[in-house]
C-alpha positions as CSV (number, residue, x, y, z in Angstrom):
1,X,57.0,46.4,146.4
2,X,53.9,44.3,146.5
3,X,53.3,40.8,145.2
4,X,51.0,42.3,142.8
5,X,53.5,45.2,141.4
6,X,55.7,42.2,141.5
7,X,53.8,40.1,139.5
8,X,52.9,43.0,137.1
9,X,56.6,43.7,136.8
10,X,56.8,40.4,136.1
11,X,54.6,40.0,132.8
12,X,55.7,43.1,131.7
13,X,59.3,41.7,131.5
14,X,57.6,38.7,130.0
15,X,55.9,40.2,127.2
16,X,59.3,42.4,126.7
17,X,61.6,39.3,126.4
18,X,63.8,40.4,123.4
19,X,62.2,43.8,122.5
20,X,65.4,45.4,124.0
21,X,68.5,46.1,122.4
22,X,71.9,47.7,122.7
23,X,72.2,51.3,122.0
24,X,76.1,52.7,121.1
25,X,75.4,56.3,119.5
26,X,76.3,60.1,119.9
27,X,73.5,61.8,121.9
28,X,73.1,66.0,122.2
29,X,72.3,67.8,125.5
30,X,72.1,71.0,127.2
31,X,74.5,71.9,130.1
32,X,76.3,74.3,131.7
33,X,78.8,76.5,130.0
34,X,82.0,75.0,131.6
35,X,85.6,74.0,130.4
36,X,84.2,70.1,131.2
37,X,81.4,68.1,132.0
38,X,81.2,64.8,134.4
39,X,78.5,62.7,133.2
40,X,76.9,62.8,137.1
41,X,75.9,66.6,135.9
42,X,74.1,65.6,134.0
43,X,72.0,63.1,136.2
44,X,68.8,64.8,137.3
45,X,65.9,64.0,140.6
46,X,63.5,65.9,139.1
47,X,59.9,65.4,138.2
48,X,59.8,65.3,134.5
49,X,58.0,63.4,131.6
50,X,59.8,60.3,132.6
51,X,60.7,60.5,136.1
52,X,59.6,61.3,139.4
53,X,62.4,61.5,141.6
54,X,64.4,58.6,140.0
55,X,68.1,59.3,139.5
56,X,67.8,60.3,135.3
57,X,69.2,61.4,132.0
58,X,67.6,62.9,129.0
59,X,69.6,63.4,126.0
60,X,68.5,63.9,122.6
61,X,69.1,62.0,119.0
62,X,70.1,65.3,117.4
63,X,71.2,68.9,118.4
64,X,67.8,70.2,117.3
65,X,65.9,68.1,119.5
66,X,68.1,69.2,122.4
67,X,67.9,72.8,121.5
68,X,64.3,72.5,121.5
69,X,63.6,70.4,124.3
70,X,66.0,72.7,125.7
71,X,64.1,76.0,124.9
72,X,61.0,74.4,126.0
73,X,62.6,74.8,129.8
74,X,64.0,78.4,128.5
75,X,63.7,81.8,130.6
76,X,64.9,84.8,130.5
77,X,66.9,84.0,133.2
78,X,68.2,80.8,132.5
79,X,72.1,80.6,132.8
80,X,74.3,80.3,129.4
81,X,74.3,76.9,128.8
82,X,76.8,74.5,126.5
83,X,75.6,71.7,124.1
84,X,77.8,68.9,124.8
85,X,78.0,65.6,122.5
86,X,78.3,62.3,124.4
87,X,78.5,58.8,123.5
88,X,75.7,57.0,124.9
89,X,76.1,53.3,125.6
90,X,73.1,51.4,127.2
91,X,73.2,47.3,126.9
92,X,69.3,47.0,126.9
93,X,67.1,50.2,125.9
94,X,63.5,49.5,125.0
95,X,62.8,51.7,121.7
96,X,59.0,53.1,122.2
97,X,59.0,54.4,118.5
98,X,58.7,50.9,117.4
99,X,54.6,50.1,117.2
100,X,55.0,46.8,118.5
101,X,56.5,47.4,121.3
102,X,53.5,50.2,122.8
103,X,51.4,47.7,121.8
104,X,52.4,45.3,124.3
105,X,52.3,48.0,126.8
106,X,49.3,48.7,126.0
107,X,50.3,52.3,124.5
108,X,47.3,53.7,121.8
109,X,48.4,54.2,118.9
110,X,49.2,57.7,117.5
111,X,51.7,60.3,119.0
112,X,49.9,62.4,121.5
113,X,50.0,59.2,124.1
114,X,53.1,61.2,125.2
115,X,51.9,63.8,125.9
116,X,50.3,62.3,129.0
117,X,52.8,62.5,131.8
118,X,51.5,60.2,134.4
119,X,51.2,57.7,131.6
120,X,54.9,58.2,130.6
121,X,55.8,58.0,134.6
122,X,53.9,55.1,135.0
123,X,55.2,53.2,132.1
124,X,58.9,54.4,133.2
125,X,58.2,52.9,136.8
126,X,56.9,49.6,135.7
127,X,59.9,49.3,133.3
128,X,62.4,50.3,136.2
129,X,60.8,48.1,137.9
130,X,61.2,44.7,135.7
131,X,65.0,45.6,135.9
132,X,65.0,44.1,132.4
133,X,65.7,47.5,130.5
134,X,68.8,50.4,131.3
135,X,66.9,53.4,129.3
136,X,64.2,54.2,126.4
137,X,64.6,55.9,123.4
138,X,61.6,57.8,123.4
139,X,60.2,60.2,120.7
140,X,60.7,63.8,121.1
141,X,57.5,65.7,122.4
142,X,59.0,68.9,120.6
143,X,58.8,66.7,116.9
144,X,55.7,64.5,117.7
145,X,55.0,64.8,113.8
146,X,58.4,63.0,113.1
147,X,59.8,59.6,115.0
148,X,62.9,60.3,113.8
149,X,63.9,62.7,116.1
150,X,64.1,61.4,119.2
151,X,65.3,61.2,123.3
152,X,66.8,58.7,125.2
153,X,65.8,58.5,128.9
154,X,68.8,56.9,130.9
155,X,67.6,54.9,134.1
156,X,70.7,55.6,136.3
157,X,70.1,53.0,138.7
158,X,70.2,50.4,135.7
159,X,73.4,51.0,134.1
160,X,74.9,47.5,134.4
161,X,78.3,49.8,133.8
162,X,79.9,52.7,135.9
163,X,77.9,56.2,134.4
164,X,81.2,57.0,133.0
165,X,81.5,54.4,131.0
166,X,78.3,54.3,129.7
167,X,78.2,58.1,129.2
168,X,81.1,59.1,127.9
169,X,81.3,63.4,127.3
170,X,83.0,63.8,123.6
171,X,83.0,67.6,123.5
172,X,80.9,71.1,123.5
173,X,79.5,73.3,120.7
174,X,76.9,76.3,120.7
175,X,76.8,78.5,123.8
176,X,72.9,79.7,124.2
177,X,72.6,82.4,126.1
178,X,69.5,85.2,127.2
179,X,70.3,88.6,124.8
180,X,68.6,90.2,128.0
181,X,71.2,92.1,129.7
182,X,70.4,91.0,133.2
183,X,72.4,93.8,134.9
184,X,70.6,96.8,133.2
């Protein structure tokens, strides 16, 4: 890291002194249909909204926000998957719902500022890099019309607690599957 990204990471922290907060609440995701789930299944390297190739979680505030941010990944021949309930325990998330908090990271206002990814990856990065925050809580880009429903983005590297502890799998419901018959 350079001085400057440093330094940058720096005031951001600054200007984010006591903006985060502990988070302690059920969270929804989509998973493969198995008997059980390790929380390190769920950890993903891939490029999404949030992430480059950070080790990450994405879990969602309520089953229909993980159904559809689910479905928004869907194909025909995507694998049955679960939805499992965890408990989600972070000790400092930063809540980007809250107005005064994109403010001083210079988000504009409205809601379509998410959906521009390298903003979102940028702002994730910078955050990471501060080392002040464990995970966002985000709003959902399938409900942009409602901050209600929401995501939390888990930065694995941050956990100040073993993954296990602070994602803890309570149990499964709802099996989604493809109605096409693969094999015909």
């Amino acid at each position: 890291m350079t001085a400057r990204a440093a330094s940058a990471g720096s005031a951001i922290g600054d200007r984010l002194e006591g903006a985060t907060a502990p988070v302690d609440v059920d969270a929804w995701c989509m998973g493969p249909a198995t008997r059980s789930l390790q929380p390190e299944a769920l950890v993903t390297r891939d490029g999404n909204r949030w992430s480059e190739d950070e080790p990450t979680i994405y879990l969602a505030g309520d089953p229909g926000v993980a159904i559809s941010e689910f479905g928004r990944h869907w194909s025909e021949e995507s694998d049955p998957a679960w939805m499992w309930v965890v408990r989600l325990r972070l000790d400092h998330a930063l809540d980007l719902r809250k107005r005064e908090t994109r403010t001083e990271l210079g988000i504009p206002a409205g809601s379509t500022w998410i959906l521009d990814r390298d903003r979102c990856r940028s702002i994730a990065r910078e955050l990471r890099a501060t080392g002040r925050c464990d995970g966002l809580i985000v709003p959902s880009v399938a409900f942009l019309d409602d901050e209600a429903r929401w995501n939390a983005v888990i930065f694995v590297e941050r956990l100040a607690w073993p993954l296990g502890s602070a994602l803890e799998v309570v149990s499964r419901s709802h099996v989604l599957t493809s109605i096409v018959d693969r094999h015909a």
